[in-house]
TORVEXSE-882957 format. One record per residue (C-alpha): residue in one letter; chain; x negated, z, y. Coordinates in Angstrom, 3 decimals. Example, Ala and Ser with C-alpha at 12.3 -4.5 7.8 and 13.67 -1.06 7.14 Angstrom:
<nodes>
NODE  resn  chain         u         w         v
NODE     A      A   -12.300     7.800    -4.500
NODE     S      A   -13.670     7.140    -1.060
</nodes>
This chain:
<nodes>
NODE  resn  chain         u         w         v
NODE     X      A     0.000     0.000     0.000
NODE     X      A    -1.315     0.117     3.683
NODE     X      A    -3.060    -2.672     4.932
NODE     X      A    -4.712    -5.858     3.459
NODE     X      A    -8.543    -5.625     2.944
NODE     X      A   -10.675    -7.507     4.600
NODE     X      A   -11.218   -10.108     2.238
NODE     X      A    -7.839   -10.769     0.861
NODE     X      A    -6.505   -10.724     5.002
NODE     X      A    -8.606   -13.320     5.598
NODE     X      A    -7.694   -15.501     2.566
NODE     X      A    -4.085   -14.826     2.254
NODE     X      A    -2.688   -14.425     5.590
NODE     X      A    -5.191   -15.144     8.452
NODE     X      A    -5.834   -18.895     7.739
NODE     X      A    -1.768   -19.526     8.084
NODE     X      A    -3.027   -20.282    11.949
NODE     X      A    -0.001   -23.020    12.870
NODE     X      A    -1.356   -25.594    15.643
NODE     X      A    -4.614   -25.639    16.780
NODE     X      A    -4.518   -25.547    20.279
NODE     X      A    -8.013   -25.512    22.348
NODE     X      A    -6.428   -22.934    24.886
NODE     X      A    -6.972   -20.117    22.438
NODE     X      A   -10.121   -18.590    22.387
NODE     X      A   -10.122   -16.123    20.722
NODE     X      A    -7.357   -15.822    18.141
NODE     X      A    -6.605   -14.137    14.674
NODE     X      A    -9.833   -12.664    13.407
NODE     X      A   -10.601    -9.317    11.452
NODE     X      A   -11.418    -6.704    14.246
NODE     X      A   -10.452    -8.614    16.803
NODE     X      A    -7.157    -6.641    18.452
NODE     X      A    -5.609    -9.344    21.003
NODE     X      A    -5.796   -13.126    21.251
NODE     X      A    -7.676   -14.313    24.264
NODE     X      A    -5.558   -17.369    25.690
NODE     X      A    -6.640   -20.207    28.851
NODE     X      A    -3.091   -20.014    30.721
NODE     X      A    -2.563   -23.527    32.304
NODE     X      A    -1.934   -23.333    36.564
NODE     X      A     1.315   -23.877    37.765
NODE     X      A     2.911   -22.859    33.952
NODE     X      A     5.429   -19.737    34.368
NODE     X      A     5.211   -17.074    31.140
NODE     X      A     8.464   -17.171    28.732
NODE     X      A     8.280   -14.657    26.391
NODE     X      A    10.512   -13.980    23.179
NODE     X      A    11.054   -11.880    20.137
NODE     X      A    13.801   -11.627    17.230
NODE     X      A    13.152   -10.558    13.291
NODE     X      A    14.280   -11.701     9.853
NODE     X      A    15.415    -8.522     8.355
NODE     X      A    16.294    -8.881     4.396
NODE     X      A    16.087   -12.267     3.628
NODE     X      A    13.404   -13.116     0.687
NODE     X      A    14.189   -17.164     1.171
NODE     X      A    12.934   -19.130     3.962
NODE     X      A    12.180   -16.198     6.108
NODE     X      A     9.530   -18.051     7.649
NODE     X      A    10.977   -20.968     8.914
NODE     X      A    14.140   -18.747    10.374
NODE     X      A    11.429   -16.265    11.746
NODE     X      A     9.565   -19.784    13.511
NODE     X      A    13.076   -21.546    13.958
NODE     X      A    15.035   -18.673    15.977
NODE     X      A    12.184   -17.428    18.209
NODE     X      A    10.975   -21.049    19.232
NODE     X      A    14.980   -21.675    20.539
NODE     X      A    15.086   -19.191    22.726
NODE     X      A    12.226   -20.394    24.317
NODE     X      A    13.945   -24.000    24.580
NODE     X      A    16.613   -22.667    25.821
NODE     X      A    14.625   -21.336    29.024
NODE     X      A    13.083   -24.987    29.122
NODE     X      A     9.910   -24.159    27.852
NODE     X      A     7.873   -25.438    24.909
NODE     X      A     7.059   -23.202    21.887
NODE     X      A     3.212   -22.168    22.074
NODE     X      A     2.020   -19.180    20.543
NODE     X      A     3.132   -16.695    17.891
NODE     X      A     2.507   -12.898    16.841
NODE     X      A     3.677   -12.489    13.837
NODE     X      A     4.470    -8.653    12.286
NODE     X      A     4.762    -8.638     8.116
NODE     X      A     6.416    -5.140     6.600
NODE     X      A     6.728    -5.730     2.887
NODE     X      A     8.265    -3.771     0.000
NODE     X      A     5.542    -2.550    -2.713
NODE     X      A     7.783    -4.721    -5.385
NODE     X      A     7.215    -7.524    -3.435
NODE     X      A     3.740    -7.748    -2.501
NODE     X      A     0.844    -9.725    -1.662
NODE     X      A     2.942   -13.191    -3.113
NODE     X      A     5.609   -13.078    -0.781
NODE     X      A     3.196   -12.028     2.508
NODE     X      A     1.544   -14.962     1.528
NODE     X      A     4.442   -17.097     0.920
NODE     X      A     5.809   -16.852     4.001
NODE     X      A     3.056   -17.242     6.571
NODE     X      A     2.439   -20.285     4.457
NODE     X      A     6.354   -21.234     5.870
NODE     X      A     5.294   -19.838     8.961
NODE     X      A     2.057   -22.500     9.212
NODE     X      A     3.773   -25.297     7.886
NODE     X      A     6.607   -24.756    10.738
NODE     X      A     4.584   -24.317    13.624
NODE     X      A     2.621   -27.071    13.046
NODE     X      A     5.635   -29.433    13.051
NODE     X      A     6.629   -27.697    16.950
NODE     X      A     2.707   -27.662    17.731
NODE     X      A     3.087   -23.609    17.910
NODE     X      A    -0.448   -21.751    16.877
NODE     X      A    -0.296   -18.134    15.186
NODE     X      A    -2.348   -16.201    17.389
NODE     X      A    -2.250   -12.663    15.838
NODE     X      A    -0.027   -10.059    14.221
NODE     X      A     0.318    -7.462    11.279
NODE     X      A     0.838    -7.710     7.620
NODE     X      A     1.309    -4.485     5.974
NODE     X      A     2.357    -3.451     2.208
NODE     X      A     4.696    -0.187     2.075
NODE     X      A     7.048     1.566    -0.351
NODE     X      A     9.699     2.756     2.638
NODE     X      A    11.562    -0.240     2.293
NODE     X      A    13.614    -2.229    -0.347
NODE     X      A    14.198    -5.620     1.779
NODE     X      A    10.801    -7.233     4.105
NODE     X      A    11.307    -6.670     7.741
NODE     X      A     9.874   -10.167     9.399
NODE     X      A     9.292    -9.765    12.988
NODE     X      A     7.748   -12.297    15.421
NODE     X      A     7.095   -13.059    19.239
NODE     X      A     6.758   -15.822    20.589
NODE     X      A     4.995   -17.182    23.874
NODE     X      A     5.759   -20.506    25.596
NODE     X      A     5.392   -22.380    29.176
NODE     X      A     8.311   -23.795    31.226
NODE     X      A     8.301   -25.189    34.825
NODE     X      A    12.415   -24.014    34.697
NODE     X      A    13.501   -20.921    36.561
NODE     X      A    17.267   -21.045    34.864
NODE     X      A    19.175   -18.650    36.400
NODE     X      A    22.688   -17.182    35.810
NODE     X      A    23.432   -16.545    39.269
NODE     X      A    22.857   -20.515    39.707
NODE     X      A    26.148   -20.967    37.897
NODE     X      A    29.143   -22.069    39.749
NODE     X      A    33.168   -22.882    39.564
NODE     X      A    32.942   -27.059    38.340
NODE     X      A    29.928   -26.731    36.088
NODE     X      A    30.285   -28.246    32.820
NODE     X      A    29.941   -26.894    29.778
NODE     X      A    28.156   -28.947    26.460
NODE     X      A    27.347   -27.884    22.982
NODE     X      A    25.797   -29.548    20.571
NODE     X      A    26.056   -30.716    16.677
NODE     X      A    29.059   -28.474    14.979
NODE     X      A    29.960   -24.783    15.400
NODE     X      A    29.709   -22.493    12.976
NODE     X      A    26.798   -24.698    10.791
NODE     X      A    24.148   -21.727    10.008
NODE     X      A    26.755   -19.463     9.132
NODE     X      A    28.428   -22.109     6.604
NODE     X      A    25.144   -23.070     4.989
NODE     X      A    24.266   -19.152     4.322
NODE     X      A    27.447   -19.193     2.714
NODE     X      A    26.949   -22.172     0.703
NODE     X      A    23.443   -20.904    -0.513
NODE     X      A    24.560   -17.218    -0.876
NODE     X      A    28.361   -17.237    -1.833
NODE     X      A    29.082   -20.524    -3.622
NODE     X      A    31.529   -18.323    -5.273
NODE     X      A    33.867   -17.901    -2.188
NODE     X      A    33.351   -22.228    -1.467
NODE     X      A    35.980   -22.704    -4.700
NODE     X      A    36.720   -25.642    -3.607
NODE     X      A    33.891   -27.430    -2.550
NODE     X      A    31.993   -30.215    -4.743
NODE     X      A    28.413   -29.916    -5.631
NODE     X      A    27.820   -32.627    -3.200
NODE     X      A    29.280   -30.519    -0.477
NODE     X      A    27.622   -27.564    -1.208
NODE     X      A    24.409   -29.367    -1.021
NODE     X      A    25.480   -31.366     2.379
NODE     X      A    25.717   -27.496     3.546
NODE     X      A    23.099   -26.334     2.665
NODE     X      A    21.429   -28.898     4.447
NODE     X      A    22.651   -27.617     7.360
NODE     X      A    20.265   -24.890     7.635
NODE     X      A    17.254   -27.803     8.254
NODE     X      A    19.153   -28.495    12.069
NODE     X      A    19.148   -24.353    13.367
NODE     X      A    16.363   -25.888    15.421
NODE     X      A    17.553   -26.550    19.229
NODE     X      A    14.600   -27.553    20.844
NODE     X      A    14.933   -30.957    20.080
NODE     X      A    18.207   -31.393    22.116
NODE     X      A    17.119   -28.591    24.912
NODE     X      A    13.844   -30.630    25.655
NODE     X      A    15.774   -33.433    26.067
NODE     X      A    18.327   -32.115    28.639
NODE     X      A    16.354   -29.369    29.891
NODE     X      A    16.029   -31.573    33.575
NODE     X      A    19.713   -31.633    33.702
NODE     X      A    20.497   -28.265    33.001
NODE     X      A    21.383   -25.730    35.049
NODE     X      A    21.495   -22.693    32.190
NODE     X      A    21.067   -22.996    28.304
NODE     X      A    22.167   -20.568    25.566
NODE     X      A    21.838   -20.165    21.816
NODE     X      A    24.869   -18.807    20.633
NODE     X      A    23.388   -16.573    17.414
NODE     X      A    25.143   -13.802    15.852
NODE     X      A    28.823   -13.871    17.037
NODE     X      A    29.153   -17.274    16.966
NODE     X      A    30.120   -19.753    19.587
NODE     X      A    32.781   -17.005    21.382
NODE     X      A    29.917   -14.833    21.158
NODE     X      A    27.728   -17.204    23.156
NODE     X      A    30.149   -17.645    25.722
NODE     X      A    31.271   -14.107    26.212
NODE     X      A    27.302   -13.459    27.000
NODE     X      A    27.335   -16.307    29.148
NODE     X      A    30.141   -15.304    30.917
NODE     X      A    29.253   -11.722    31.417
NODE     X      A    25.444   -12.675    31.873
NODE     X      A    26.286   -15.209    35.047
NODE     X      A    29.765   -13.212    35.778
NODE     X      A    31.495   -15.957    35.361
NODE     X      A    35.216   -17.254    34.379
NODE     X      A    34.985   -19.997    31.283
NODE     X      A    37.790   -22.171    30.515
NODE     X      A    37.375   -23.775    27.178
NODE     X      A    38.890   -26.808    25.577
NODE     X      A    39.957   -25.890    22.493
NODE     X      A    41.196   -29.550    21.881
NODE     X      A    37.144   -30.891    21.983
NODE     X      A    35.543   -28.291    19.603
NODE     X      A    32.841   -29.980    17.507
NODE     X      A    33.708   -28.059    14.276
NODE     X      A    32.901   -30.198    10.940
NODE     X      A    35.980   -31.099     8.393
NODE     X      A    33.903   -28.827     5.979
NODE     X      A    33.953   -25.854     8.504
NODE     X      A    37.693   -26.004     9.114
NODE     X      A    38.905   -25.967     5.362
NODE     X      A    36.946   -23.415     4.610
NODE     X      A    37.962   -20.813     7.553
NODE     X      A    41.540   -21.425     6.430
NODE     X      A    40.857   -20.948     2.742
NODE     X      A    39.159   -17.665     3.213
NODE     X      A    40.897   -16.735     6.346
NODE     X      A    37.971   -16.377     9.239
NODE     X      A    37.492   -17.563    12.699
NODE     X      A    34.695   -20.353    12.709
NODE     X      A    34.269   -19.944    16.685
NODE     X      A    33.115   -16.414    15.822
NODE     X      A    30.855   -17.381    12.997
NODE     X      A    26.754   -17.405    13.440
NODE     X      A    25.855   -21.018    15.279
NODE     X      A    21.698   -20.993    15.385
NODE     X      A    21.236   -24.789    15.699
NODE     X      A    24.335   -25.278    18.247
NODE     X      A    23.031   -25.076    22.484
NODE     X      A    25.280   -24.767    25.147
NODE     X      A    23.869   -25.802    27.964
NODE     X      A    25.685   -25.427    31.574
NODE     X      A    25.163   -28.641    34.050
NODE     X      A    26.974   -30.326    37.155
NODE     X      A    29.541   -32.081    36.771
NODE     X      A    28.037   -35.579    37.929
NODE     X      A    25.369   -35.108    35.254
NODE     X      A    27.460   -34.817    32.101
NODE     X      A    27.467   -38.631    31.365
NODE     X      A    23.550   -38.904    31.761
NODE     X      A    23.378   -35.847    29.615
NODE     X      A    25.888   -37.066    26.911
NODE     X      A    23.786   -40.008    27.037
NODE     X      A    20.455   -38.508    26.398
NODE     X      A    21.771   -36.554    23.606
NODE     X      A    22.761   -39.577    21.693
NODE     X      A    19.944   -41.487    22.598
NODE     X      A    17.954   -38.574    20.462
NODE     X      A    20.494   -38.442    17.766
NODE     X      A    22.123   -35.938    18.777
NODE     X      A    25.669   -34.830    18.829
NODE     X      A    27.466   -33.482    22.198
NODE     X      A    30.650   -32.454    23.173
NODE     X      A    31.870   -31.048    26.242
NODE     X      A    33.802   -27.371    25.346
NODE     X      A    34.947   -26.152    28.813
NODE     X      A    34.070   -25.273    32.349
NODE     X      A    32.977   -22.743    34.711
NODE     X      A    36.136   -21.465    36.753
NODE     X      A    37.516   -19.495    39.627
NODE     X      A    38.779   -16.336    37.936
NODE     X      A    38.667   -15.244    34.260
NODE     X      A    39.230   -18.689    32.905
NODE     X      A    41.055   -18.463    28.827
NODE     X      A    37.575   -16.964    27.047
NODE     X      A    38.574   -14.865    24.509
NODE     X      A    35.821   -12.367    24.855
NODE     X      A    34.481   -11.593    21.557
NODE     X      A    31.135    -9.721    19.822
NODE     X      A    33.010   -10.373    16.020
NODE     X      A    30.232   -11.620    13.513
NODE     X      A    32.341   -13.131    10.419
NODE     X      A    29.307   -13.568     8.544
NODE     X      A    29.105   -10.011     7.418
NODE     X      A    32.732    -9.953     6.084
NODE     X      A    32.147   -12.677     3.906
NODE     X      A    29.023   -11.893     2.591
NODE     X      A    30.422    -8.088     1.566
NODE     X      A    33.609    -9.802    -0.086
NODE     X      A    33.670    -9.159    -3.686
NODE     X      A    31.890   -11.960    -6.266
NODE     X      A    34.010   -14.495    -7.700
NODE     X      A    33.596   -16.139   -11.090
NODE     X      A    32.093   -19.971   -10.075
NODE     X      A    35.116   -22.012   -11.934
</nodes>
């Protein structure tokens, strides 16, 4: 238990650097406490930090995936990474290396480099807690206090998708009805969580941009809203929401507007930019719909913190038919 030695450190976990990048000059090393970074002039910090708690699959591309979109959604690009390992004593050395393997193989696709961190082995915990931090530059100074009544609101791709391809991969048992070709088209779902494709492409013509996580896509907009004080009329008529999505919130009975949406951005912008935004979007290959607008007053938002997720994951096992 405790921490690596030396040895196995530097062969297991240290050389899982992501992107080499010649700004870092000093990065993960044995002894070495903080990574030594060139900052670029004119660049402004943007800074963020979320975990993977529990899951043994994949946790390193979530842990990349979810950190890197919030820093899209400030306008930045992705840069640097600390990454912070806790894993259970019956999991060990395998899955520490495992996943900063995921981790490496993801930032090098966004051209993020893993600057430093912690990997430690312990017996206090049944599940891995997978932290990280990650460090970008933006030239954007979003603001909440920027948005106004007439803004536009866009989202992209299909609400609800994370939430529906955990389910697929977790609980096939509650999907009854679904084919094995759905439940694979689900699944796939999980490879778009990533938003900073669409959020570099817009990021000129936006004036805010969120990633509506845990709560769903109400969720997102009832931080937005209380974030930038704001009333938000939404068009419930315009809702990208797949065919998949929709069966399956009637079948089991759940609200897919409050169901986790990592891989969905709403992004706020004027009114005489949507069509040049809508335009961008599908010039990338990417899917946008405008859900609503700012308003005078409190707008039809139903204001919401429900996660759905949680329900249907604790819902007792069915026998696969």
């Amino acid at each position: 238990m405790g921490k690596l030695p030396p040895a196995e450190l530097e062969s297991q976990i240290l050389r899982y650097r992501g992107a080499i990048r010649p700004e870092v000059l000093v990065g993960p090393g044995i002894g070495e406490d903080a990574a030594i970074i060139e900052w670029p002039d004119g660049k402004l910090l943007t800074v963020s930090s979320d975990p993977i708690v529990g899951a043994k699959e994949g946790a390193g591309r979530y842990l990349v995936h979810v950190n890197a979109n919030d820093i899209a959604c400030k306008g930045g690009d992705p840069a640097y990474m600390v990454v912070t390992l806790i894993v259970p004593l019956s999991m060990g050395k395998g899955f520490a290396e495992r996943t900063m393997a995921e981790i490496d193989q993801e930032c090098r696709k966004i051209g993020v480099a893993v600057v430093g961190g912690h990997t430690e082995i312990t017996d206090r915990y049944e599940n891995p807690v997978v932290m990280g931090t990650m460090i970008g530059t933006t030239q954007y100074r979003y603001r909440s206090e920027s948005l106004a009544p007439g803004d536009v609101l866009l989202a992209t791709k299909h609400i609800g998708l994370e939430g529906m391809a955990i389910l697929a991969h977790d609980r096939p048992d509650l999907l009854q009805s679904a084919s094995k070709e759905e439940l694979e088209a689900m699944c796939r779902w999980l490879e778009d969580i990533s938003v900073l494709p669409e959020a570099t492409a817009i990021r000129h013509l936006s004036k805010f941009m969120h990633d509506p996580t845990e709560g769903g896509f109400l969720g997102g907009l009832s931080e937005l809203s209380r974030l930038g004080r704001i009333g938000v009329e939404v068009d419930f008529s315009s809702l990208p929401l797949d065919p998949m999505t929709v069966r399956f919130s009637r079948e089991l009975g759940f609200d897919p507007l409050k169901l986790i949406s990592s891989g969905v951005l709403l992004a706020v912008v004027r009114e005489a930019e949507v069509e040049e935004a809508l335009t961008v979007l599908a010039q990338g290959g990417i899917d946008g719909s405008v859900v609503g607008r700012i308003v005078e007053g409190p707008g039809n938002l139903e204001v919401s913190t429900e996660e759905e997720l949680w329900r249907l994951l604790d819902m007792p096992r069915r026998e696969i038919l």
